[in-house]
C-alpha positions as CSV (number, residue, x, y, z in Angstrom):
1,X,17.1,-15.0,2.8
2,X,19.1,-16.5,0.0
3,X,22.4,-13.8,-0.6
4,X,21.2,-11.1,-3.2
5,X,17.8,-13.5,-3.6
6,X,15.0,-11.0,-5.1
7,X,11.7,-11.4,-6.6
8,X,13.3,-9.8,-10.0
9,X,15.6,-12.5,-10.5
10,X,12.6,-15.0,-9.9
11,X,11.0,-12.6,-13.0
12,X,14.0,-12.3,-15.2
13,X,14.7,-16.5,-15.2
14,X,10.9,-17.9,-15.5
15,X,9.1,-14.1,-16.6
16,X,8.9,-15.0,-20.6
17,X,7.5,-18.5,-20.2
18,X,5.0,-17.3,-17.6
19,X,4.2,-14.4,-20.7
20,X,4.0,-17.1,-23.6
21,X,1.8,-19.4,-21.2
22,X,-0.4,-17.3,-20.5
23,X,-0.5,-15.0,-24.1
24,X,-3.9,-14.0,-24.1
25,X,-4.7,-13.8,-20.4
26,X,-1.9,-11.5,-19.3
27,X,-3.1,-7.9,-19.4
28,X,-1.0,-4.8,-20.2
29,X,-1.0,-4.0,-16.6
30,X,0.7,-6.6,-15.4
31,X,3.4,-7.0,-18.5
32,X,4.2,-3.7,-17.4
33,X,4.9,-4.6,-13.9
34,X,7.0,-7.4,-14.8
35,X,9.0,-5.3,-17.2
36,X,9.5,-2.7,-15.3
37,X,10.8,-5.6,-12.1
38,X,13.3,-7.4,-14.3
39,X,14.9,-4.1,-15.6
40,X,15.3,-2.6,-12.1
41,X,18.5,-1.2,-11.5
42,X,20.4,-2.9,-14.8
43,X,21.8,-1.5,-17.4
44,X,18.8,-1.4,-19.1
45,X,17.2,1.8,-17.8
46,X,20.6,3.4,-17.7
47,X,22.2,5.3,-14.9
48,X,25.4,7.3,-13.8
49,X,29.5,6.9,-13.1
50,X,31.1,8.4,-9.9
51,X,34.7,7.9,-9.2
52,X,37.0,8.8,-5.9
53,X,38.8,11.9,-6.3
54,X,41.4,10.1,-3.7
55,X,41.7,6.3,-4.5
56,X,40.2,6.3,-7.9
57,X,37.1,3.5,-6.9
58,X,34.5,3.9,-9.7
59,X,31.5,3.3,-9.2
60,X,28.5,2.8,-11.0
61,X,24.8,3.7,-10.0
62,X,22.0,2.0,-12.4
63,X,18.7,4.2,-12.2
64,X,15.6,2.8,-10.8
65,X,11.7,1.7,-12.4
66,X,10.1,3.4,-9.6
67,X,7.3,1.3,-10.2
68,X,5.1,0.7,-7.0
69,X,5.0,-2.9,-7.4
70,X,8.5,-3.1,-7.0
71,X,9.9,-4.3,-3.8
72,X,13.5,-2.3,-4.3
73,X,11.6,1.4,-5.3
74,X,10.0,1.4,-2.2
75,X,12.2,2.6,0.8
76,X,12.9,6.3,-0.7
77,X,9.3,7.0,-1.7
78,X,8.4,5.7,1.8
79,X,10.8,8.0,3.3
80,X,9.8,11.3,1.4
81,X,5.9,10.2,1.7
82,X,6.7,10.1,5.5
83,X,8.6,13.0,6.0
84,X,5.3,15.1,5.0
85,X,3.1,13.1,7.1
86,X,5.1,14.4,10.0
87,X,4.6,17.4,10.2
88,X,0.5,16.4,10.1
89,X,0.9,14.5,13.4
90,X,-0.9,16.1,16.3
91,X,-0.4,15.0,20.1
92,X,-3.1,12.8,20.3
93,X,-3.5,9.0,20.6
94,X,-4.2,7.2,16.9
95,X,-6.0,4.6,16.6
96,X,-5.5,1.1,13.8
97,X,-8.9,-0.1,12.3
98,X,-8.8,-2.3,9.8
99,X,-12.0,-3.2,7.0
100,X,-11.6,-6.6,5.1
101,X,-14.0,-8.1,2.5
102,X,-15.3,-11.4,2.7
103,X,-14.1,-14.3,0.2
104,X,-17.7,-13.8,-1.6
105,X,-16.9,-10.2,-1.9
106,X,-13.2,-10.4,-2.8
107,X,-14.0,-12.7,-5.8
108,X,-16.3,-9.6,-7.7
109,X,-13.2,-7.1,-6.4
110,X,-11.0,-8.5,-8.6
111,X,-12.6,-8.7,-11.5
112,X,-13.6,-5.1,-10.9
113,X,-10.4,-3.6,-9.2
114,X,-11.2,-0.2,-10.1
115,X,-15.1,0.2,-9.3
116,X,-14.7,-2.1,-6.1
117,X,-11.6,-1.5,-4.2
118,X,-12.8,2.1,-5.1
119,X,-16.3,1.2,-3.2
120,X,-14.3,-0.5,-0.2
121,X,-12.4,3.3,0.1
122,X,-15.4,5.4,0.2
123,X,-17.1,3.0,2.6
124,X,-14.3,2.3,5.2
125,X,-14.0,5.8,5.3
126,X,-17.3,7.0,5.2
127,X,-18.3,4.4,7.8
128,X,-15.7,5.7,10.4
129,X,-16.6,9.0,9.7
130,X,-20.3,8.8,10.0
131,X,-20.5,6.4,13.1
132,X,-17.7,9.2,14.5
133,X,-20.3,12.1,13.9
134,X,-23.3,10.6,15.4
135,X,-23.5,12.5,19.7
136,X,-24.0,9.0,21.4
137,X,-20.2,7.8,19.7
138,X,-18.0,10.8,19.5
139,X,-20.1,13.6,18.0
140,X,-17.1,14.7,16.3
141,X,-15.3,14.8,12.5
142,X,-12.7,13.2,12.3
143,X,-9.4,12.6,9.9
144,X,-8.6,9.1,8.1
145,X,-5.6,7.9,6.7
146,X,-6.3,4.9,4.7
147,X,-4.2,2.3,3.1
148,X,-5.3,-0.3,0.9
149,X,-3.7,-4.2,0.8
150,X,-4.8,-6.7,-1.4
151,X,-2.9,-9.5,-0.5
152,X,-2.5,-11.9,2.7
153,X,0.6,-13.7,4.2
154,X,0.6,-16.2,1.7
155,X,0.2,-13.6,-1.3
156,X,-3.6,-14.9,-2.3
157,X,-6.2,-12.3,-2.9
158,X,-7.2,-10.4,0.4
159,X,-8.5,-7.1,0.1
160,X,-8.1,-4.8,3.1
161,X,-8.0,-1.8,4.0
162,X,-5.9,-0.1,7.1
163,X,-6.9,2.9,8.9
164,X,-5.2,5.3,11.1
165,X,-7.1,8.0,12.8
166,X,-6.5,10.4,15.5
167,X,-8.6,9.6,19.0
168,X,-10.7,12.2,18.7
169,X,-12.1,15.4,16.2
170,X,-13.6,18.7,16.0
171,X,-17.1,19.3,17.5
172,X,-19.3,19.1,14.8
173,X,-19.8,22.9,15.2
174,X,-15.9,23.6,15.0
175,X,-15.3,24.9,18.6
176,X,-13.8,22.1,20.1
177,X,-11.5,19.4,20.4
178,X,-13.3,16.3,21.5
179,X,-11.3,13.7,23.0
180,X,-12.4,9.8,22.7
181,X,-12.5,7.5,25.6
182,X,-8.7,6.4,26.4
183,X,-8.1,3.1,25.0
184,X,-11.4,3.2,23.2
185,X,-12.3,4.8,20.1
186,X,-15.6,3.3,18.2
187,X,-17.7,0.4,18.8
188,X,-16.3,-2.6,16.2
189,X,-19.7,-4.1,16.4
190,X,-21.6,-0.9,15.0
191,X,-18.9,-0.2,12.7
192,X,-18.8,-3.8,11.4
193,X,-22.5,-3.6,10.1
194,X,-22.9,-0.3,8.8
195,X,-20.1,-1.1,6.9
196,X,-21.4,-4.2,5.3
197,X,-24.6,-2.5,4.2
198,X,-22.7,1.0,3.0
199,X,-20.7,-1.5,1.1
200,X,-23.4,-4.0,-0.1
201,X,-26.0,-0.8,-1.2
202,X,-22.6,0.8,-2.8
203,X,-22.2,-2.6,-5.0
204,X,-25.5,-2.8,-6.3
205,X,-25.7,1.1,-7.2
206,X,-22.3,0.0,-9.3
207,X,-24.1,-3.3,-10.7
208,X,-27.7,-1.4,-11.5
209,X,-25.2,1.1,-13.4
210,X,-23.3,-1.4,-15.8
211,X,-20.1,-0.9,-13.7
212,X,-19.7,-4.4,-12.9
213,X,-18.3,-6.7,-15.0
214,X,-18.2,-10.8,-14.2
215,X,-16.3,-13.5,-16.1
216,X,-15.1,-17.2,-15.3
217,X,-17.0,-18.8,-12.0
218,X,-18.9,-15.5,-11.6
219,X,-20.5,-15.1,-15.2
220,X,-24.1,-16.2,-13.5
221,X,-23.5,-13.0,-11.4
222,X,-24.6,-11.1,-14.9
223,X,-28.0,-11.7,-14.1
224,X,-30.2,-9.3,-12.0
225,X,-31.9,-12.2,-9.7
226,X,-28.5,-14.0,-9.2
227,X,-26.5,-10.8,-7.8
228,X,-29.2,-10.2,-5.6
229,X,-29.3,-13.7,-3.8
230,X,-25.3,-13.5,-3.6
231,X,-26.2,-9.9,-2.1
232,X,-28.5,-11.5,0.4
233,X,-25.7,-14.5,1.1
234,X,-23.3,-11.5,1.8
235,X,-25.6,-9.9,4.5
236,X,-26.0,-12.6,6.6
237,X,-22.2,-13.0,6.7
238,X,-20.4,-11.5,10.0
239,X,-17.8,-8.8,8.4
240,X,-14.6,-8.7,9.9
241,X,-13.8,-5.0,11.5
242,X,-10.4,-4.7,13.5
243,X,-9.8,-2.1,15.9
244,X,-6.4,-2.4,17.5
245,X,-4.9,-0.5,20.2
246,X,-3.9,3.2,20.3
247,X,-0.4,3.6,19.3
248,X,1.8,5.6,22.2
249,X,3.0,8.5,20.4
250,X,3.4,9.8,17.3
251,X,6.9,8.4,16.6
252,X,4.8,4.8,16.7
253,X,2.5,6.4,14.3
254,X,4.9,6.9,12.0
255,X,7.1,3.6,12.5
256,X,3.5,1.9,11.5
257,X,3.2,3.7,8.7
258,X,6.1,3.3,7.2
259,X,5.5,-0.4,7.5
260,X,2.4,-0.1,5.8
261,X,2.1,2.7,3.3
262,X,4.3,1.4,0.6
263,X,4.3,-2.9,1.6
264,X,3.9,-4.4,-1.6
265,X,3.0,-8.3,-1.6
266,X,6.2,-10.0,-0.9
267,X,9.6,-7.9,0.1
268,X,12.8,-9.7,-1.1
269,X,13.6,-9.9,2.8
270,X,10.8,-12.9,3.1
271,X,12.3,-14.9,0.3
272,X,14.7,-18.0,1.3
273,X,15.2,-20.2,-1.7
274,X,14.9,-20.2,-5.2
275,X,15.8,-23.1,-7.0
276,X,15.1,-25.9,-9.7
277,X,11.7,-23.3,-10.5
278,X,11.0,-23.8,-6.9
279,X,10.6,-20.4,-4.8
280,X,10.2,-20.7,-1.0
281,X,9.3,-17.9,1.2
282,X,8.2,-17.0,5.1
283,X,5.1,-16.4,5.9
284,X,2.9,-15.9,9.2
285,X,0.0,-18.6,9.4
286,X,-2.7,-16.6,11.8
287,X,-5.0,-18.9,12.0
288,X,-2.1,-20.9,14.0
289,X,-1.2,-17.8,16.4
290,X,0.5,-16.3,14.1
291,X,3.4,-18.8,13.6
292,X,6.4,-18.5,10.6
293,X,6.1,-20.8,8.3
294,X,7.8,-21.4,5.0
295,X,6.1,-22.2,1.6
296,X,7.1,-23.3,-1.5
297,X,5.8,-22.9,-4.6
298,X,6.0,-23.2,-8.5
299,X,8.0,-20.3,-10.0
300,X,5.1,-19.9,-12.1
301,X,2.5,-19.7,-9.6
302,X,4.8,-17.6,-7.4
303,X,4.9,-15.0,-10.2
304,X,0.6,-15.4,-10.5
305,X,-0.1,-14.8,-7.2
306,X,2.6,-11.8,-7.0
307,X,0.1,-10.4,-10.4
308,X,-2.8,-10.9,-8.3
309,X,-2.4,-7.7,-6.5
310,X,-1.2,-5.4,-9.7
311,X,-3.2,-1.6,-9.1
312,X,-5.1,-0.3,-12.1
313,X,-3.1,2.6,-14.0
314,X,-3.4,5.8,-11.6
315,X,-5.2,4.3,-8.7
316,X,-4.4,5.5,-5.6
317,X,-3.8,3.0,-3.1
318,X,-3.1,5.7,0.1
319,X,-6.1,8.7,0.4
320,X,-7.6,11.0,3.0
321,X,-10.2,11.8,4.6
322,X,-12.5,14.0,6.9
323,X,-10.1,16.7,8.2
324,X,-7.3,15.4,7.0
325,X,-8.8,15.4,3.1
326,X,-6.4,16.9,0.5
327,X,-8.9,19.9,-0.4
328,X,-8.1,21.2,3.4
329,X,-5.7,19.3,4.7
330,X,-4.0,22.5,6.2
331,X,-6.8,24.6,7.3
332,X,-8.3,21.8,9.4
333,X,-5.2,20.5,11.5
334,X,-4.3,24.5,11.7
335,X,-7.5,24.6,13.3
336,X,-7.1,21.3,15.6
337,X,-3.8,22.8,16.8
338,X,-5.8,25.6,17.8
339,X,-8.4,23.6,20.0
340,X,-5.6,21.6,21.2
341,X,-2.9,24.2,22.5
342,X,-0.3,22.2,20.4
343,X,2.6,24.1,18.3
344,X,2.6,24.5,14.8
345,X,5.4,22.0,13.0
346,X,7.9,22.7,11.3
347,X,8.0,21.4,8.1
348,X,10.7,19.4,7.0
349,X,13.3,20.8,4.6
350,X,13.3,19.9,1.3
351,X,16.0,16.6,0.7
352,X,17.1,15.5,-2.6
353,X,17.6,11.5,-3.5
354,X,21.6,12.0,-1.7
355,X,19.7,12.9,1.7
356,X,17.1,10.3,2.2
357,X,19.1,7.8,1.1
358,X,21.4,8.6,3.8
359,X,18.6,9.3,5.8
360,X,17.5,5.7,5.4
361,X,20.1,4.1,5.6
362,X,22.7,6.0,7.6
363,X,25.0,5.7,4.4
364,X,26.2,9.1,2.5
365,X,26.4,8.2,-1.4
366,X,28.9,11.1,-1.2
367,X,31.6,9.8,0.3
368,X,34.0,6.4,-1.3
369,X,32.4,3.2,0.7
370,X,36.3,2.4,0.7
371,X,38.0,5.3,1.7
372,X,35.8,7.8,2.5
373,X,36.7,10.3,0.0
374,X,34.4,12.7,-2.1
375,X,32.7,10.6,-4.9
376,X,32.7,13.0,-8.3
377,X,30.3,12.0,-11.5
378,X,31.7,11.0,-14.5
379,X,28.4,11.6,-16.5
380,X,25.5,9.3,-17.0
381,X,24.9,5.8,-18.4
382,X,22.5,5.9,-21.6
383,X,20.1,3.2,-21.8
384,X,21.7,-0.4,-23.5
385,X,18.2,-1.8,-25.2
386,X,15.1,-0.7,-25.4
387,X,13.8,-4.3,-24.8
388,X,10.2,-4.5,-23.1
389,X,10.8,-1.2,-21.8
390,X,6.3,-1.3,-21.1
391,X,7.4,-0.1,-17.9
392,X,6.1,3.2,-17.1
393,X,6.9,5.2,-14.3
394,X,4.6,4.7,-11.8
395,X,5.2,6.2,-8.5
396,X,1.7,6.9,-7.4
């Protein structure tokens, strides 16, 4: 990577031509992202002074958009999100599964983020959950921790959802713990079907209930007879479900998910050049093994296909399920512990911005990065323009 190369600069040099080009095809959404990336961390939303009390460095802090899109607001909401996961951990393996939608199905996702990546939720999870429950599997419910990704290595459209869940669950009549296979958890085959036809029956429920909407090279969708025969296409097509292997212990559990949880589609750390509008970045080709490749694009296009993978307002892109669902979250993996002979947690104390930071990083914003003296505020920063300032806090 290019020194102090991000995708924010790449937005603040080429962001208003990519907004005049494309005028009335740029939705609020997305102006909002790209306001809230360029003003990161400048003086533009403001901030704070600090100063040693013992060699007089000042320094000065500008705040952060917090916006989920954006690759520097990431690590500190990754670290408190983690932090309470935890203390949810119970000593079991955990298993990776991974639902993707084919190309034919990605295309009527993203005109329909909301209703679709909504659909691909409830049916990852209710497919795990299901094939889980039924005696000749697992005959057990079990807890899902999903995460949704809408992009692949080379940031085009590629809707997926990841999956952790614990090996095993409680009996269906809440006496035991029952333990899956080692190494094994459901068949990939049974779940890979089920799923395409929980998925395909959820679609058309959405499409027979004017949820659906279909512009561009899918308008011919619109009509009844046409979104049945791409329907039909779409059962005849093999659907990719991954099932990796168990992670060792919980400490890998949580090393994954902190790699997952809050990705968004490019980290500054993959860019490498940036130059005469021409952005070039690594990426992992896996239909070659998985080799490292660099590509190059168009700033403009770069910027597109980092828009591709905007979330609708208030969508939640992590969720829950089975026994580890937000309604009773507590009461269930009180009750595991139980079955399992396993401790209760402790919960982590509470930490302020100072402490994960440090956390993170191994870093104290406390002391002077030059002498190590105490660091004392001066006051804060007020904001210098209110200039596109669309960006709303966003932190879900």
């Amino acid at each position: 990577m290019a020194p102090g190369l991000e995708v924010a600069e790449i937005f603040r040099r080429h962001g208003d031509a990519y907004r005049q080009a494309r005028a009335g095809h740029l939705g609020l959404t997305e102006r909002r992202v790209m306001s809230a990336i360029e003003l990161c961390r400048t003086a533009a939303l403001g901030g704070h002074v600090e100063h040693c009390a013992d060699c007089g460095l000042v320094r000065i802090a500008y705040n952060s958009c917090r916006n989920r899109h954006c690759p520097k607001c990431q690590g500190l909401a990754r670290a408190a999100w983690l932090a309470q996961r935890q203390a949810e951990l119970l000593p079991v393996p955990y298993f990776h599964v991974v639902f993707t939608l084919p190309a034919a199905a990605a295309d009527i996702a993203f005109q329909n983020k909301a209703t679709v990546y909504a659909i691909l939720f409830q049916t990852a999870a209710e497919t795990l959950c299901t094939i889980a429950a039924e005696p000749r599997h697992l005959g057990a419910e079990i807890g899902v921790v999903t995460v949704l990704h809408t992009w692949g290595q080379n940031l085009q459209h590629h809707p997926h959802v990841h999956c952790v869940v614990p090996g095993g669950g409680l009996s269906l009549d809440g006496t035991r713990w029952v333990a899956c296979r080692p190494g094994f958890f459901l068949p990939v085959r049974v779940l890979s079907r089920f799923f395409r036809r929980l998925f395909l029956d959820k679609l058309r429920t959405a499409f027979d209930s004017g949820n659906l909407s279909f512009f561009g090279n899918l308008t011919s969708l619109a009509d009844a007879a046409t979104f049945e025969q791409h329907l039909a296409k779409l059962r005849r097509l093999e659907w990719v479900v991954y099932a990796k292997p168990p992670f060792g212990s919980p400490d890998q559990v949580l090393a994954y998910l902190g790699r997952y949880t809050h990705r968004v589609a490019i980290a500054n750390s993959r860019l490498v050049s940036f130059e005469q509008r021409q952005v070039s970045f690594r990426w992992r080709d896996y239909r070659h093994h998985g080799k490292t490749k660099v590509m190059t694009l168009e700033a403009s296009e770069f910027i597109r296909r980092f828009l591709l993978h905007t979330l609708p307002d208030g969508f939640h892109r992590i969720r829950h399920y089975g026994f580890l669902a937000n309604g009773h979250r507590r009461a269930k993996l009180a009750h595991c512990r139980q079955l399992l002979a396993a401790p209760t947690p402790v919960p982590p104390a509470p930490a302020n911005y100072r402490e994960r930071y440090q956390q993170l990083t191994g870093r104290s914003l406390d002391l002077c990065p030059c002498c190590g003296g105490p660091m004392v505020p001066l006051g804060p920063l007020p904001r210098t323009t209110r200039q596109r300032l669309l960006c709303w806090f966003d932190s879900s």
